[in-house]
C-alpha positions as CSV (number, residue, x, y, z in Angstrom):
1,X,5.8,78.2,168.9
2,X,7.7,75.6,170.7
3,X,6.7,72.0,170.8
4,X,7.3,68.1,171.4
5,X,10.7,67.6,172.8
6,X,12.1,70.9,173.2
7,X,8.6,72.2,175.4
8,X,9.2,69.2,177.3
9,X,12.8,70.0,177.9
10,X,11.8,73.6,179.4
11,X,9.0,72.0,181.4
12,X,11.8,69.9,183.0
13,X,14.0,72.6,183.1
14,X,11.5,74.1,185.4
15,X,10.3,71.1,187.3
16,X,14.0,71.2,188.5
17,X,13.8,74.6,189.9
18,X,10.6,74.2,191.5
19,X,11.9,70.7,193.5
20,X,14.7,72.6,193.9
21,X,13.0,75.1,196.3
22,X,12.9,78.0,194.0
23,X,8.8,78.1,193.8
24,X,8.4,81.5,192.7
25,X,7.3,81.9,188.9
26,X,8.9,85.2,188.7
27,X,12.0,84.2,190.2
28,X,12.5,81.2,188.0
29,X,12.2,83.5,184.7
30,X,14.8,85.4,186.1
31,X,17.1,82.9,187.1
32,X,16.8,80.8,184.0
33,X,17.5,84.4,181.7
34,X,19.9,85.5,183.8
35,X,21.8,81.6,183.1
36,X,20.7,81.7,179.3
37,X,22.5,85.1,179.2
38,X,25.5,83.8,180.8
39,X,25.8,81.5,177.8
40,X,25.4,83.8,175.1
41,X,28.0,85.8,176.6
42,X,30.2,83.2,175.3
43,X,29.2,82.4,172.4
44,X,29.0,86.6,171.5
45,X,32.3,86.9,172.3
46,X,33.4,83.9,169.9
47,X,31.4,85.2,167.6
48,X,32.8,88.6,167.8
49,X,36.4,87.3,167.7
50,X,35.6,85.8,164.6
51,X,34.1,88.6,163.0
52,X,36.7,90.8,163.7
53,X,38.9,89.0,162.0
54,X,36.9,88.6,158.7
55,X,36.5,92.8,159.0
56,X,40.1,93.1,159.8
57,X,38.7,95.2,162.9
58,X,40.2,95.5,166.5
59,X,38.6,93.5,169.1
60,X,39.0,93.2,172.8
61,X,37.4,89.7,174.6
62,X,34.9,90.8,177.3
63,X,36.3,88.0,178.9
64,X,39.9,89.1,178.8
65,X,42.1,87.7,181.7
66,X,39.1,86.1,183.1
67,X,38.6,82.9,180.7
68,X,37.6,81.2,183.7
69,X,34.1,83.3,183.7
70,X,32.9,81.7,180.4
71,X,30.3,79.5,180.5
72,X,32.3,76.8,178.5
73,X,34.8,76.6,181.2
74,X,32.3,76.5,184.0
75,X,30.5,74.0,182.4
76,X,33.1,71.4,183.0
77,X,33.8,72.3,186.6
78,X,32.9,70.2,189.5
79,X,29.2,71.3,191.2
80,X,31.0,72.9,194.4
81,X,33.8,75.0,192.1
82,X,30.8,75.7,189.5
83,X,28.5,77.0,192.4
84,X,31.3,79.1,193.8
85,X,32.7,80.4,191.0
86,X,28.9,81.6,189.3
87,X,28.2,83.3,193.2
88,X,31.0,84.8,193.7
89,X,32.7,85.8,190.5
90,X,30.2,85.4,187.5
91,X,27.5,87.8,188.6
92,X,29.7,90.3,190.0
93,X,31.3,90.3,186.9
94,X,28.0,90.2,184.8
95,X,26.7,93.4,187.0
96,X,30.3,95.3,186.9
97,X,31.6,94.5,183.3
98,X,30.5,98.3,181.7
99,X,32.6,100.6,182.6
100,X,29.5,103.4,181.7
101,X,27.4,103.0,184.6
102,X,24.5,104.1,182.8
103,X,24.2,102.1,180.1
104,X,21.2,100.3,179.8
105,X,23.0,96.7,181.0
106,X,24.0,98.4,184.0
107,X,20.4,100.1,184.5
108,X,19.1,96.5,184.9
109,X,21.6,94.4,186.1
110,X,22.9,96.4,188.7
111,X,20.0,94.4,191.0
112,X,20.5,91.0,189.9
113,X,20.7,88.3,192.4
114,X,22.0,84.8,192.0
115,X,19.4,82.9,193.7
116,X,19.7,78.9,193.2
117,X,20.0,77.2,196.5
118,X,22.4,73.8,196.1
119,X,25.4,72.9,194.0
120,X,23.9,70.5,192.6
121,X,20.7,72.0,191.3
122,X,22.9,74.6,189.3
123,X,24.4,71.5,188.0
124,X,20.9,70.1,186.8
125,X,20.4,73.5,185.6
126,X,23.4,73.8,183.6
127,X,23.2,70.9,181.7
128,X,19.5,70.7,181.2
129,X,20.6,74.3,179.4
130,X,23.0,73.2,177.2
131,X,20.6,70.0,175.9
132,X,18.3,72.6,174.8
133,X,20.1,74.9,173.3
134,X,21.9,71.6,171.7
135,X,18.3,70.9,170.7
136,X,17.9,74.4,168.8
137,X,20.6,74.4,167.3
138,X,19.9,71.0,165.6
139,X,15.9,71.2,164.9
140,X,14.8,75.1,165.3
141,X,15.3,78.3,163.9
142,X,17.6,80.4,166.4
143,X,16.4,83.3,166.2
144,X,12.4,82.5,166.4
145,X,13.4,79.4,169.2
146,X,15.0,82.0,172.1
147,X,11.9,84.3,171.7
148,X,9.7,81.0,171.8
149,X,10.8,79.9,174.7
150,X,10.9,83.5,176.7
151,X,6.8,83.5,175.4
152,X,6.8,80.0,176.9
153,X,8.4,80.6,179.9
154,X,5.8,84.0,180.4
155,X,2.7,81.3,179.7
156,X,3.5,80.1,182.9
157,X,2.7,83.3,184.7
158,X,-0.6,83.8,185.4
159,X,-0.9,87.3,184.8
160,X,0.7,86.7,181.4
161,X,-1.3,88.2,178.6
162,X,-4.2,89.9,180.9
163,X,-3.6,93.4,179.7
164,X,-2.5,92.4,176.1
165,X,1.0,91.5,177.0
166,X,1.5,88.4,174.8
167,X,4.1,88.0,172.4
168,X,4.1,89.3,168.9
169,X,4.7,86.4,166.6
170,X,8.1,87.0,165.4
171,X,6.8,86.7,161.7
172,X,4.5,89.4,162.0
173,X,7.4,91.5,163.5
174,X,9.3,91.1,160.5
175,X,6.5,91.8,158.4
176,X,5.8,95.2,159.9
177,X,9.4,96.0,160.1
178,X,10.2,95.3,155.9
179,X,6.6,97.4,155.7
180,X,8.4,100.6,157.6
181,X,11.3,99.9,155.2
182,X,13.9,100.6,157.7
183,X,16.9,103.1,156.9
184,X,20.6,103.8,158.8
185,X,19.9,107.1,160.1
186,X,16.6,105.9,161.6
187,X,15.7,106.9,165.5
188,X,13.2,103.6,166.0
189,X,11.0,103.3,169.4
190,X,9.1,100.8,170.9
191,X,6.9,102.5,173.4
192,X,5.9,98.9,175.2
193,X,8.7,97.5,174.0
194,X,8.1,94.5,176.4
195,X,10.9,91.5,175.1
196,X,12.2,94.1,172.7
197,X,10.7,92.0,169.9
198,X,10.2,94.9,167.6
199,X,13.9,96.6,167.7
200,X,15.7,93.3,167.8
201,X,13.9,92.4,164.4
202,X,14.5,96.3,163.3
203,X,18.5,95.2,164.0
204,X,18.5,92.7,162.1
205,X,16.4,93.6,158.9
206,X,19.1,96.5,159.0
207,X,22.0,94.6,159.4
208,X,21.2,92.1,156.4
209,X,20.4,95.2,154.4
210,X,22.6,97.9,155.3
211,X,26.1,95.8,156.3
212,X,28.5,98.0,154.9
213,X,26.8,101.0,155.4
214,X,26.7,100.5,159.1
215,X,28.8,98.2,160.5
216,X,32.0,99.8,158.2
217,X,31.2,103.4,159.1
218,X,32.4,104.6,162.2
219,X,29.6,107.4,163.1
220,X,26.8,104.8,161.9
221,X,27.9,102.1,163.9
222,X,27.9,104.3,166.9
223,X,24.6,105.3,166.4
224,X,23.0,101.7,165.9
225,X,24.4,101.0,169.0
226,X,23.5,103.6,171.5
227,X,21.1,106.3,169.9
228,X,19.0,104.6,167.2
229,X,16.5,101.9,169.2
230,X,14.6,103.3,171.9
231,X,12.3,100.8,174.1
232,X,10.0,102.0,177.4
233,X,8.0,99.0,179.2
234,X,6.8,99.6,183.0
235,X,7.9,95.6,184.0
236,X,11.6,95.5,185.2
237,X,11.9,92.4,184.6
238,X,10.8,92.6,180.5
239,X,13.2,95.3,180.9
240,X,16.0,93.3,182.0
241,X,14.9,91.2,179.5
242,X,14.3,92.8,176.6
243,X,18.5,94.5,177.6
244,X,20.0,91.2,177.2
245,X,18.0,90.3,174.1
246,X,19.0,93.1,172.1
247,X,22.7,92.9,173.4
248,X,23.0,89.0,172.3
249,X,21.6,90.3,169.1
250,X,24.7,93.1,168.8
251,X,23.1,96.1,169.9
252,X,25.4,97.4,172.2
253,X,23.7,100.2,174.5
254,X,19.7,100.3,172.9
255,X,18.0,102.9,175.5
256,X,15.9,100.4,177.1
257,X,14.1,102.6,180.2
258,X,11.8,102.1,183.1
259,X,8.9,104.9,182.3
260,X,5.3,104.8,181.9
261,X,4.7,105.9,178.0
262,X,1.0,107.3,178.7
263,X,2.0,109.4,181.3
264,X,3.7,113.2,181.7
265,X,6.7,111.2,182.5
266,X,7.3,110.4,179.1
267,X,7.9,114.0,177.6
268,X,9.3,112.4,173.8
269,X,7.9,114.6,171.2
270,X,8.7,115.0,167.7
271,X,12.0,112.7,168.3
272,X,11.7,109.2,166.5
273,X,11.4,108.9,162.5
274,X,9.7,105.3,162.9
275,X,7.5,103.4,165.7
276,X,6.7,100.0,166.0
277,X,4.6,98.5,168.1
278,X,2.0,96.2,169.9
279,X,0.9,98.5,173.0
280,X,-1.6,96.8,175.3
281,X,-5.3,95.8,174.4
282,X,-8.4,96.5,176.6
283,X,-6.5,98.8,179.5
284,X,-8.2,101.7,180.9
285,X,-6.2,104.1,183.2
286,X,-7.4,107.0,185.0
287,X,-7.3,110.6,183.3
288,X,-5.0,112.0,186.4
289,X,-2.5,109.6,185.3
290,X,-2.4,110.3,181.8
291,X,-0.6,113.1,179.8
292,X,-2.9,116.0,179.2
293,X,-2.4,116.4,175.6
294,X,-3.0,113.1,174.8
295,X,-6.5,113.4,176.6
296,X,-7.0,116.8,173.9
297,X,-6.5,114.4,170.8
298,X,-8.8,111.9,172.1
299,X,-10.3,111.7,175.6
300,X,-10.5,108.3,176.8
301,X,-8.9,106.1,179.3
302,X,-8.8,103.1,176.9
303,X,-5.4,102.2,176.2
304,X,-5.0,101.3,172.4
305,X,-6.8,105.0,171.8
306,X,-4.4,106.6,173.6
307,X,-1.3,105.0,172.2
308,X,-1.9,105.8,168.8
309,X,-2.2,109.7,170.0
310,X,1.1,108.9,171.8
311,X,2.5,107.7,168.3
312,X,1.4,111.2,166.3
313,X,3.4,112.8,169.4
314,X,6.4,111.0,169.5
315,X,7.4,110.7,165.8
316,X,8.7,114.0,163.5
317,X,7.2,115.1,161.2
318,X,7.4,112.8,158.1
319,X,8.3,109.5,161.1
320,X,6.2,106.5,159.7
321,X,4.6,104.4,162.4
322,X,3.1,101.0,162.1
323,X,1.2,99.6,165.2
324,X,-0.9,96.6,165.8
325,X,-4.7,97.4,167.2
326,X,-7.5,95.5,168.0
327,X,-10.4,95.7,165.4
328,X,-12.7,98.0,167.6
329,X,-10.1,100.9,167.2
330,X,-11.0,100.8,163.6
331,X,-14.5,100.8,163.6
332,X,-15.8,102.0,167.2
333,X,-18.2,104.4,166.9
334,X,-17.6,106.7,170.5
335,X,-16.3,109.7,170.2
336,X,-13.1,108.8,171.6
337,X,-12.9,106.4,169.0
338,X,-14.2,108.5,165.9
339,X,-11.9,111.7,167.4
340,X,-8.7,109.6,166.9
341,X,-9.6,107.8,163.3
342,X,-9.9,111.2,162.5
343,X,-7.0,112.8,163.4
344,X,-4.9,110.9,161.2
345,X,-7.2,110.6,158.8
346,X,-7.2,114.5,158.4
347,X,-4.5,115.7,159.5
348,X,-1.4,112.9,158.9
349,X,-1.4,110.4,156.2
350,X,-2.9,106.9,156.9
351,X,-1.1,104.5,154.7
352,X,-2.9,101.1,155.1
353,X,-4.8,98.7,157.0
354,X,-3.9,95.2,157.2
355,X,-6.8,93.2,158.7
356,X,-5.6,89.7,160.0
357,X,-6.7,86.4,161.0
358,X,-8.0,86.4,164.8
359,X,-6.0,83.1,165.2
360,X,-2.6,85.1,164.8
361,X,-1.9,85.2,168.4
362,X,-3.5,81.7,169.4
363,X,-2.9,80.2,171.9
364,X,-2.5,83.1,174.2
365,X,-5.3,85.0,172.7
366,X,-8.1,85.2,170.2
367,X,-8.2,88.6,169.5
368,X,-9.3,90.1,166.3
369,X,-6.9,92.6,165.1
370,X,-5.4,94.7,162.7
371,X,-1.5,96.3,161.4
372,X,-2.4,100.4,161.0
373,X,0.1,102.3,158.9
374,X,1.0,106.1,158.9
375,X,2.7,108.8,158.4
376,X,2.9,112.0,161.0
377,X,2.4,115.0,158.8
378,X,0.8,117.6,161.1
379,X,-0.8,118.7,157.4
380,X,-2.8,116.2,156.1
381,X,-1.9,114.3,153.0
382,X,-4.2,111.1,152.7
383,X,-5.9,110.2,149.6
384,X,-6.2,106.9,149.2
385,X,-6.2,103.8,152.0
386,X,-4.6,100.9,150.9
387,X,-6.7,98.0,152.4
388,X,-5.0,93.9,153.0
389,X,-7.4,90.7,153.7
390,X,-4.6,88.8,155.0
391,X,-6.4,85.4,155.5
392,X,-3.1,83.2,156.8
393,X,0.2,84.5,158.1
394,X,1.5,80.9,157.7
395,X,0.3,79.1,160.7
396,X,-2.7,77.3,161.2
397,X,-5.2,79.8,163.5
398,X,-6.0,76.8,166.0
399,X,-4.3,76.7,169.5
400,X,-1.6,74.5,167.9
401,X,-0.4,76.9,165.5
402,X,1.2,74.6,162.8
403,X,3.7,75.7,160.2
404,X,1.9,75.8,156.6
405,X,3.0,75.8,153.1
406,X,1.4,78.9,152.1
407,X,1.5,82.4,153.3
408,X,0.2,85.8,153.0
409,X,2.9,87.8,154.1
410,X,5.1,87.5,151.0
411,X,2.4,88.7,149.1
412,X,1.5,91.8,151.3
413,X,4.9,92.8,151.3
414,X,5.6,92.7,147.7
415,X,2.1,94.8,146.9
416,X,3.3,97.0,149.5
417,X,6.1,98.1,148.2
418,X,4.6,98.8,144.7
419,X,1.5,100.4,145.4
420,X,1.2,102.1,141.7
421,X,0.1,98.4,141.0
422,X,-2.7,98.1,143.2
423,X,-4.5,100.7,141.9
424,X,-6.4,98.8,139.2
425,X,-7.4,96.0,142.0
426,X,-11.4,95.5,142.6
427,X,-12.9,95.7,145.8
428,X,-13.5,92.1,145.5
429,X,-9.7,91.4,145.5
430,X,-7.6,90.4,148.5
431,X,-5.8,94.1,148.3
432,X,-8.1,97.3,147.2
433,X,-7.7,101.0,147.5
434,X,-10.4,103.3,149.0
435,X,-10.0,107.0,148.8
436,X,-10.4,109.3,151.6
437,X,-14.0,110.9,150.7
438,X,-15.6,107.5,151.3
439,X,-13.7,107.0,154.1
440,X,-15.0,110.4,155.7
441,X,-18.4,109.8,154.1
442,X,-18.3,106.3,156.6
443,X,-17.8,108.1,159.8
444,X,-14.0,107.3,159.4
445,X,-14.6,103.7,159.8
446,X,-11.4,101.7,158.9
447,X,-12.7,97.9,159.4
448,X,-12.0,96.3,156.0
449,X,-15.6,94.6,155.9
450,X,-16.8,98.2,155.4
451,X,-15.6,98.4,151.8
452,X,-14.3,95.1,150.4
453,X,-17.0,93.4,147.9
454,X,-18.3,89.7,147.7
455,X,-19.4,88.0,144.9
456,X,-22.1,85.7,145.4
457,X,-22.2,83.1,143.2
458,X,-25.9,81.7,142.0
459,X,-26.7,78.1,142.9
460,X,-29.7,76.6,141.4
461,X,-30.8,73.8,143.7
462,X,-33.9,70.9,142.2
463,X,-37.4,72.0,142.4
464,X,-38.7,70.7,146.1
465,X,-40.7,67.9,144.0
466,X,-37.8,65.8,142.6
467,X,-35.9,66.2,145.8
468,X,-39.1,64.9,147.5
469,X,-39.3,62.0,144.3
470,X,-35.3,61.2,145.4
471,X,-35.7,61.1,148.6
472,X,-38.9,58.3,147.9
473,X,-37.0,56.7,145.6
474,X,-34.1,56.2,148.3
475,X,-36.7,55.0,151.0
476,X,-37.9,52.6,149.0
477,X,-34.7,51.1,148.1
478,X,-33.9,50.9,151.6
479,X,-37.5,49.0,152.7
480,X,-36.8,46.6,149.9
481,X,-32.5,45.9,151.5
482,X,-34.3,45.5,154.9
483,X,-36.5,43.0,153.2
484,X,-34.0,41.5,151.8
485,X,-32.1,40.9,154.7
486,X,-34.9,39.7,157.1
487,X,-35.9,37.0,154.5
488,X,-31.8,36.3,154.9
489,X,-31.9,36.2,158.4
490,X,-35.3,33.8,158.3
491,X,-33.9,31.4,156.3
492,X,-30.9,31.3,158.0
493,X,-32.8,30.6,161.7
């Protein structure tokens, strides 16, 4: 979450484009990503430079023979040369500068349109920019502060969030992605990919882990770069988004595409080996809109239902997916709901359920939910359910969200990843196993509540005689201070 001085810095930032004359929330977003792109451009390329050196790797400049395109050079133009040179040069160049015209920059920047009106408003612009970023840089965590302020900037719409298209706390992100244990040859998707949250954390976990492996093998490089992350979304501009967040972040060509995951127009089956995701809460489409043999696992129009048939679909056989869902997936008792619990239940392998805090994606939304983990095996294969209380991810669960000292997450992670521990635990503990024949005996209900144990402590409390003895005992104390103080107040007339 952003706060203090750098929220007010973005609230200025966007003051300046609305007494500009540039009104339009949508447009502003745009614009301001569009800029914020501009500069990472830059600072990629320096970075890049630099790293190929260190690898002792060849390296051509993006900006080669055209220095005058960076955003540090333009910077220090007048307004009038700045202006020109950003309208007439800069986003042609930004829109032109992959040769393979269908890679996923060009699929979504082909369109874009440079759109502030005065000289000296991209001036305003420019330098409100480079405080901020200044600001980051000094007080924030990079990574976590340009996904902050995208979520900020999308508070401001008012559509934002409606249909469950809030921002996953990066933190939980990286949670789910060290769950999946990510691996080089993996095919990941996002199938509402949305910022491209998910596969930018899925980068990174992979390039701390798997350096060598990938970024000194020729083949493996290749495939992080154009064949291993996978994002659909039906918003262009998340799209266009989510494009030049993953290339900031190194990913070269991630298939980032315009297409409507619940429909026949997605046709993915059997392709990825691991989904992550966050699909939308509390949709409901109409059945002629929505892939047939989704409807056969479980007929429903409700959208968090249909995405986890989607899931089984899209993954191959042994693909491990881990999704977020509201709490009613895991205990609704329709048919719809029942039909789908079931169908990984019985015939896949559901790993665990991790219930958390409803405060998790405060301010935006209050929504009780839960991380669902499992593994498409077409042939069954769960035995025992591996059940988390997280009670804090870190952050307070008020609107303010602020940083704690403790933290579950560590914790779920580590028992994660040696589940021959856990199998001692009591049902009492934070972390418990339940095997499948309860589970099935329950009606497949999955809500944690269903199975975890409380101790009630005994309280003895005084028998209702001496409480009633204290209580006299107190009231005549007080009669004989007010006494007291009257004869006080007597003497003193």
């Amino acid at each position: 979450m952003i706060t203090g001085e750098l929220k007010n810095k973005v609230d200025k930032l966007w003051e300046m484009f609305w007494t500009g004359g540039l009104t339009n929330p949508l447009d502003v977003i745009e614009q301001i990503t569009y800029l914020m792109f501009i500069r990472d451009l830059d600072e990629m390329d320096n970075t890049m430079k630099k790293d190929s050196l260190m690898l002792e790797l060849p390296y051509e400049s993006i900006f080669s023979e055209k220095e005058q395109l960076k955003w540090s050079s333009l910077r220090d133009k007048p307004a009038d040369t700045m202006y020109q040179t950003m309208q007439s040069e800069v986003f042609p160049f930004i829109k032109t500068m992959h040769n393979d015209e269908n890679s996923t920059y060009a699929k979504y920047m082909d369109d874009a349109i440079f759109k502030i009106p005065t000289p000296r408003l991209l001036e305003q612009i420019v330098t409100a920019l480079d405080e901020l970023f200044s600001l980051i840089e000094k007080e924030h965590d990079r990574k976590d502060a340009k996904g902050d302020l995208y979520e900020y900037m999308l508070s401001k719409l008012t559509t934002a969030g409606t249909n469950g298209q809030f921002r996953t706390p990066r933190h939980i992100i990286r949670m789910m992605v060290e769950l999946l244990d990510l691996h080089p040859d993996d095919i990941i998707c996002d199938p509402a990919c949305g910022t491209s949250g998910f596969l930018v954390s899925a980068g990174e976990y992979l390039k701390e882990k798997y350096l060598e492996e990938i970024f000194y093998n020729h083949d493996a490089k290749a495939h992080y770069d154009s064949v291993m992350f996978t994002g659909y979304d039906m918003d262009r501009t998340m799209l266009r988004i989510g494009a030049m967040n993953m290339m900031t972040h190194d990913i070269q060509n991630p298939q980032i595409i315009y297409k409507d995951s619940l429909s026949d127009q997605n046709a993915d089956s059997g392709k990825y080996t691991k989904i992550l995701a966050n699909p939308p809460f509390k949709g409901s489409l109409d059945y002629d809109i929505v892939a047939t043999d989704l409807i056969k696992i479980t007929k429903t129009k409700k959208t968090e239902l249909l995405f986890l048939a989607l899931f089984l679909r899209m993954l191959k056989n042994g693909g491990r997916c881990a999704s977020i869902v509201p709490d009613g997936v895991l205990f609704g008792s329709s048919k719809a709901h029942v039909s789908i619990r079931k169908e990984i239940v019985e015939n896949h392998r559901l790993e665990a359920i991790i219930s958390m805090p409803s405060g998790v994606f405060k301010p935006y939304a209050g929504v009780s939910t839960a991380i669902i983990i499992f593994t498409k095996t077409g042939a069954g294969g769960t035995d025992n359910v591996w059940f988390y209380d997280m009670q804090s991810d870190g952050y307070s669960l008020d609107d303010k969200r602020t940083e704690l000292t403790t933290s579950d997450i560590p914790d779920i992670v580590k028992r994660f990843s040696n589940l021959t521990e856990e199998k001692s635990r009591e049902r009492t503990e934070q972390s418990f196993f339940v095997p499948k024949d309860e589970i099935v005996e329950n009606s497949y209900d999955l809500s944690i509540n269903k199975f975890k144990q409380t101790i009630y402590e005994e309280v003895e409390y005084p028998h209702p005689r001496e409480i009633l003895a204290e209580i006299n005992t107190l009231e005549q104390e007080i009669i004989k201070e007010l006494n007291e103080l009257a004869l006080c107040l007597n003497e003193c007339d």
